[in-house]
N, C-alpha and C positions, 0 to 999 in steps of 0.2 A: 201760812203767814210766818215770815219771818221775826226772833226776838226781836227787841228793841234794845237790849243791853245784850252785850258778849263778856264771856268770860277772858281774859288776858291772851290766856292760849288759843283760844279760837278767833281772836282777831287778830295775835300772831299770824294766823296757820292761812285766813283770809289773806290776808299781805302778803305772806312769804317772805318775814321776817322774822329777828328771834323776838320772846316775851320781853328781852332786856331793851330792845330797840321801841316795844313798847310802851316801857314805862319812861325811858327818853321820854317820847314824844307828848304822854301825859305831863311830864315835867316843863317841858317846855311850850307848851299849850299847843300841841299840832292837835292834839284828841283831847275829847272831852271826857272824863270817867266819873264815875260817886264809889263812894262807896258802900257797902252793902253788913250792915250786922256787926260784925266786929273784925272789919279789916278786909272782906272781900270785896275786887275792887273792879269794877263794870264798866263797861266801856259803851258808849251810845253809838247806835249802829249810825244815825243819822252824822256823827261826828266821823265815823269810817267814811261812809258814804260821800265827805263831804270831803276829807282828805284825798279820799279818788279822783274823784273829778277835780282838785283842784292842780293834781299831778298830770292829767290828761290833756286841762287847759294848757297848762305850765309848757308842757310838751309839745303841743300843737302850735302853738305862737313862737317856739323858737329855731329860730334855722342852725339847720347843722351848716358846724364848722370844720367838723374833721379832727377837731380837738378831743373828742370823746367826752367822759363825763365829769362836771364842774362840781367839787369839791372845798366845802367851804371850812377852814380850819380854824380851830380856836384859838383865840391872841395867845403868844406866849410860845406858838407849835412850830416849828421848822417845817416846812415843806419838803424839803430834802438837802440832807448831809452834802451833797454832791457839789462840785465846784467846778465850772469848764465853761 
């Protein structure tokens, strides 16, 4: 039987991303987490789970373009220096 909450690192390590990339996503509500005692901070499998499949769906619905991968930048960010 699988936990129902992960520790930070282990839903890093799940993703193959870093821990920092995870508390991004807590922050910006992609993952659900509580926290646990005084500051340990849980992550709901069912919220991983749910994050998957909605990267699977995401994927499957769109056609490749040849463009490679779509990058979305925060206001205020240059895309590139570059002029031509």
């Amino acid at each position: 039987m699988e936990p129902s909450l992960l520790r930070v690192q282990e839903a890093a390590a799940l993703l193959r991303v870093s821990k920092w990339t995870i508390y991004r996503w807590i922050e910006e509500g992609r993952l659900r987490a509580t926290k646990i005692g005084r500051g340990s901070l849980r992550i709901f499998r069912a919220s991983l789970n749910g994050l998957i499949e909605g990267q699977c769906a995401d994927q499957g619905s769109r056609k490749p373009d040849g463009r490679g991968k779509v990058v979305r930048l925060r206001s205020g960010l240059r895309a590139s220096k570059r002029r031509g």
